[in-house]
C-alpha positions as CSV (number, residue, x, y, z in Angstrom):
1,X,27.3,22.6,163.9
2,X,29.1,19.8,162.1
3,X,31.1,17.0,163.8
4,X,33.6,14.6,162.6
5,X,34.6,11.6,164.5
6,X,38.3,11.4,166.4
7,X,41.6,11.9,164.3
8,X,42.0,8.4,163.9
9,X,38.4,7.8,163.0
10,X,37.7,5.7,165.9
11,X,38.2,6.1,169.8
12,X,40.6,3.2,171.5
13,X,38.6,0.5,173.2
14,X,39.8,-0.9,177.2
15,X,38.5,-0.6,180.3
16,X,35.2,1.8,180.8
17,X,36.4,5.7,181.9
18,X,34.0,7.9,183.8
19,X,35.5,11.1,183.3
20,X,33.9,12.8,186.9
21,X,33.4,16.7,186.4
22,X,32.8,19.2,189.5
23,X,31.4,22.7,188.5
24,X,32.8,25.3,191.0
25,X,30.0,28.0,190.6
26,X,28.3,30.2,192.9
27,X,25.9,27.8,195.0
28,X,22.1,27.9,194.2
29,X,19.9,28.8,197.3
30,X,22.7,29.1,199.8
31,X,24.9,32.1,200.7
32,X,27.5,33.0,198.5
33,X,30.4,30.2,198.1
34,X,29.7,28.4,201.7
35,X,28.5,25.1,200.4
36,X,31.9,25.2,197.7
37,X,33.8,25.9,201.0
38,X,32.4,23.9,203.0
39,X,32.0,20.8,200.9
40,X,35.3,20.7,198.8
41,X,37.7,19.4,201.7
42,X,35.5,16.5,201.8
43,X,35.1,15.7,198.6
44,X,38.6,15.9,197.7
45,X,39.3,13.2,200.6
46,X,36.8,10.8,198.9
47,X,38.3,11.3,196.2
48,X,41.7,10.5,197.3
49,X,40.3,7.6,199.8
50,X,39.1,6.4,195.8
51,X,42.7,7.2,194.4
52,X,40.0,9.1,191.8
53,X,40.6,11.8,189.5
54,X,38.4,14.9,188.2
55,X,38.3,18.0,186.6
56,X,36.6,21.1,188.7
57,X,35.4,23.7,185.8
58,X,35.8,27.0,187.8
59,X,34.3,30.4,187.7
60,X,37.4,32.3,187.7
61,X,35.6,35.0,190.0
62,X,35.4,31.9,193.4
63,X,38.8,32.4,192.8
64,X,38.8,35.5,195.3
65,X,37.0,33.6,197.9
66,X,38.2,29.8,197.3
67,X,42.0,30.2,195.9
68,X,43.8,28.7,199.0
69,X,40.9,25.5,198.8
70,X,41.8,25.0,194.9
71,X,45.4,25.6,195.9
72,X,45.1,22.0,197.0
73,X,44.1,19.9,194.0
74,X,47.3,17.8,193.1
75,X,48.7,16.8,189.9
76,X,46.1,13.8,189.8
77,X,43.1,16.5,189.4
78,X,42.7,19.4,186.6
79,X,41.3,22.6,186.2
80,X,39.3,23.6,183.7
81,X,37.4,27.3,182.9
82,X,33.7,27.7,183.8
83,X,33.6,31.6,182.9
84,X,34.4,34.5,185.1
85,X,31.1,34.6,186.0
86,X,29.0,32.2,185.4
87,X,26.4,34.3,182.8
88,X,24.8,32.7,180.4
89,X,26.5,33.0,177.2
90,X,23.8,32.3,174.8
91,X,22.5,35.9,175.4
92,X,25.8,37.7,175.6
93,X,27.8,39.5,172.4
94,X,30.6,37.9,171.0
95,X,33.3,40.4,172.3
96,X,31.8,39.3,176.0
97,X,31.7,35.7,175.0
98,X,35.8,36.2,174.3
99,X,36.7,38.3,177.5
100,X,34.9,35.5,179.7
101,X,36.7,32.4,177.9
102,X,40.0,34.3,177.9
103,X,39.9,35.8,180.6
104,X,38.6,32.7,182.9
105,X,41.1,30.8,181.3
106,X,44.6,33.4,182.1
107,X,43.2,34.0,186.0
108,X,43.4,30.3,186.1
109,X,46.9,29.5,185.0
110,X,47.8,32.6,186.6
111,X,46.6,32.2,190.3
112,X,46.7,28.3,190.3
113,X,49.7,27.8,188.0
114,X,47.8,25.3,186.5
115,X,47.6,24.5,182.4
116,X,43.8,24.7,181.5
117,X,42.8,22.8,178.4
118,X,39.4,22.7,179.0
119,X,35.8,24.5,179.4
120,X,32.7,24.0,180.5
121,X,29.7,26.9,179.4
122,X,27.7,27.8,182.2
123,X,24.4,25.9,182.2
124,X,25.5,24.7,179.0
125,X,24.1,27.3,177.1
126,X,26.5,27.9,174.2
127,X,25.9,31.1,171.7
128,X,26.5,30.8,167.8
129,X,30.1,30.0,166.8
130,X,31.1,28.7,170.1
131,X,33.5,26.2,169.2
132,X,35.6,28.8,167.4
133,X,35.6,31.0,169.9
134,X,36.8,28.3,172.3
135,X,39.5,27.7,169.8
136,X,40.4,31.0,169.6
137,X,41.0,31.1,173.3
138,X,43.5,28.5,173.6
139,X,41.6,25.3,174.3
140,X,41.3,22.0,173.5
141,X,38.4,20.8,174.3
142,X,35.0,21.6,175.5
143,X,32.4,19.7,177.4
144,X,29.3,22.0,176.5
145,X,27.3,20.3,174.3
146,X,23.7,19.4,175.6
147,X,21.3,20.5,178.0
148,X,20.5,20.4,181.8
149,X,17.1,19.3,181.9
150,X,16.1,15.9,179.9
151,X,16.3,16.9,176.3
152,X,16.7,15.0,173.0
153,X,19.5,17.7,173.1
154,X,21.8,15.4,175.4
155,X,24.4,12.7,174.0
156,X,22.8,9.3,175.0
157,X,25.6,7.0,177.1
158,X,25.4,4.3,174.2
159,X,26.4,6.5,171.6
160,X,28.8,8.5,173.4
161,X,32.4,9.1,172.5
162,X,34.8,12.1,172.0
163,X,34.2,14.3,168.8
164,X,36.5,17.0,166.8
165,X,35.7,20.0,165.2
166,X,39.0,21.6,163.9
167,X,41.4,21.7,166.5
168,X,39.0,21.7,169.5
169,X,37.9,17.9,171.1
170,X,34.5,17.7,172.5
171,X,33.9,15.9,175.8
172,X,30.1,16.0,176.4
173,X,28.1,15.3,179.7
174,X,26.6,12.0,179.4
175,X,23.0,10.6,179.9
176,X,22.2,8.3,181.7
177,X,20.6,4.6,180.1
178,X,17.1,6.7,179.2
179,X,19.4,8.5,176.5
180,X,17.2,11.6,177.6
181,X,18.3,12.3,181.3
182,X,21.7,13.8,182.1
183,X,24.2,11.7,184.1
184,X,24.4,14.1,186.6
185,X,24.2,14.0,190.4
186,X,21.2,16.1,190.0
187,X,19.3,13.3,188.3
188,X,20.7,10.4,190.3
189,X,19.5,12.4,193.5
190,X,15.6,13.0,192.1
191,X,15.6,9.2,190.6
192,X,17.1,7.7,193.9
193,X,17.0,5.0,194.6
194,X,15.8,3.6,191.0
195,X,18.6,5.8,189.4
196,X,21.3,3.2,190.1
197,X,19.7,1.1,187.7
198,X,20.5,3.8,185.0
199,X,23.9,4.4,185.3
200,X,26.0,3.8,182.1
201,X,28.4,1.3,182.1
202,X,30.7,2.2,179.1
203,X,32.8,5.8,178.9
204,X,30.9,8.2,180.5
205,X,31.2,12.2,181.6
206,X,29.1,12.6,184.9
207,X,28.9,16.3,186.8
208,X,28.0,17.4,190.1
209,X,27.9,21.2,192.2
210,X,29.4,21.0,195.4
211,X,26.0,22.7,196.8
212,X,23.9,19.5,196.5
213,X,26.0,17.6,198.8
214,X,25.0,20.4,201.7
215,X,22.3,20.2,203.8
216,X,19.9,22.1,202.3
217,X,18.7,23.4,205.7
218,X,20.9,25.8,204.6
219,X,19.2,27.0,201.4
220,X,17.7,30.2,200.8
221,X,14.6,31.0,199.6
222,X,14.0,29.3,196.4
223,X,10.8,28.5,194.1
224,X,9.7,25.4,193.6
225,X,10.3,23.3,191.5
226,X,14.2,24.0,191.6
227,X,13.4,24.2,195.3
228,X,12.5,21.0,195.6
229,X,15.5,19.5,192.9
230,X,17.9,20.9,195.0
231,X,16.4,19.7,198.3
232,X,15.4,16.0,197.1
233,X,18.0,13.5,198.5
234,X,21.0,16.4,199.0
235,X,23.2,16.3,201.8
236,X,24.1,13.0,203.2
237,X,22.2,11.1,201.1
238,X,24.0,12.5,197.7
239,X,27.1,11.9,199.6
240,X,26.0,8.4,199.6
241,X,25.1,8.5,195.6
242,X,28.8,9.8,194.8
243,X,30.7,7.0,197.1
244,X,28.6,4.3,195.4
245,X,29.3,5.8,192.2
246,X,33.0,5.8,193.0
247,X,32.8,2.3,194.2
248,X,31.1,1.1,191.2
249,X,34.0,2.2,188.9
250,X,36.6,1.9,191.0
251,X,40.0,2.1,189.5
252,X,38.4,3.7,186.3
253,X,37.1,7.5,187.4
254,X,39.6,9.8,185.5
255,X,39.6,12.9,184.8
256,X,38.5,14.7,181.5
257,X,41.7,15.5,180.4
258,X,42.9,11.9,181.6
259,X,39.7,10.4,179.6
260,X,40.9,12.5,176.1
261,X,44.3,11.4,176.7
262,X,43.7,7.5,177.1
263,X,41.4,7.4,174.2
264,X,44.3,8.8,172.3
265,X,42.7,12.5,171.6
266,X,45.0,14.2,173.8
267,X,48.8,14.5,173.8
């Protein structure tokens, strides 16, 4: 895939954005949607206690169970498409790859009355042509690119910044200072507490699941290693990773859309 830089060849400089993403996905390891249920009041209160934006990528099928909790993200907060169903698309045909970005992205704007610019591949696994296809289905942007487990895949924090390919921006997940890592909640819970050291301090994209701040007494079965992953520091403790991280940049956590739009890549 070939990347050029922004439209105007450079992104604006100011104060350091942290563009905080939320994937609304079925939870690993607990029943159904009960950590998204349980966990989403909560964290829309920090973010509001914050005065911080995000953008929740959402399976359009949680919308059967969770529609009245997503019902209550204001105008500060966006919605972006996470599928409608959370399949890998890396292994799917194109035709399915279509139905799931188009689809995801009408149930959206339909049942939220929302306009969604953005999307988010499950586990960011992305198939051949993605990028066009995302075009094709209306966006414009993405914030696939990379992997979720360390990989030379990942864009490193210190060489970060928005990239287009035709008419479609790219957003990617950060890493964190190791340029390897992704700056993910996941990570910052594993390396805790030495991972505050490694957050990046310049424009940054950072995700979470709103299943690692349950208790994971809760989980199901699960074999290790995920099982431990997703019980290391979860719960409280990860609460305590996201208010720090909050604190840290307060007055500067926007969301996607919002960091596109005051770098001057989004109208």
């Amino acid at each position: 895939m070939n990347h050029r830089s922004s439209p105007t060849g450079k992104v604006a400089t100011g104060e350091p954005l942290l563009a905080l993403t939320v994937d609304i996905e079925p939870d690993w390891g607990i029943s159904g949607s009960r950590a998204v249920c349980q966990m989403l009041p909560r964290l829309l209160e920090l973010l509001d206690r914050y005065q911080a934006s995000a953008t929740f990528f959402v399976v359009s099928d949680m919308l059967s169970e969770c529609a009245e909790l997503l019902h209550r993200l204001d105008q500060r907060h966006e919605v972006g498409s996470h599928g409608c169903t959370h399949r890998k698309l890396d292994g799917l045909p194109e035709a399915e790859v279509t139905r799931e970005l188009t689809e995801s992205r009408a149930r959206l704007e339909r049942e939220l009355g929302v306009e969604v610019s953005g999307v988010r591949a499950p586990f960011l696994r992305v198939p051949p042509g993605w990028l066009r296809l995302v075009a094709q289905a209306g966006y414009r942007y993405d914030s696939s690119r990379g992997s979720v487990y360390p990989s030379p895949k990942n864009v490193p924090s210190w060489r970060w910044a928005p990239l287009t390919d035709g008419p479609v921006v790219e957003a990617p997940p950060t890493t964190l200072r190791t340029g390897l890592i992704p700056f993910s909640l996941t990570y910052l819970r594993v390396t805790s507490p030495f991972g505050r050291a490694l957050v990046p301090g310049g424009d940054a994209v950072f995700y979470l699941h709103p299943h690692e701040l349950a208790d994971r007494s809760l989980a199901g079965v699960l074999r290790p290693p995920l099982r431990w992953i997703l019980k290391r520091n979860a719960g409280e403790r990860a609460w305590t990773i996201v208010q720090r991280l909050l604190e840290s940049r307060r007055g500067g956590v926007v969301s996607c859309r919002g960091l596109l739009q005051r770098r001057g890549l989004l109208s």
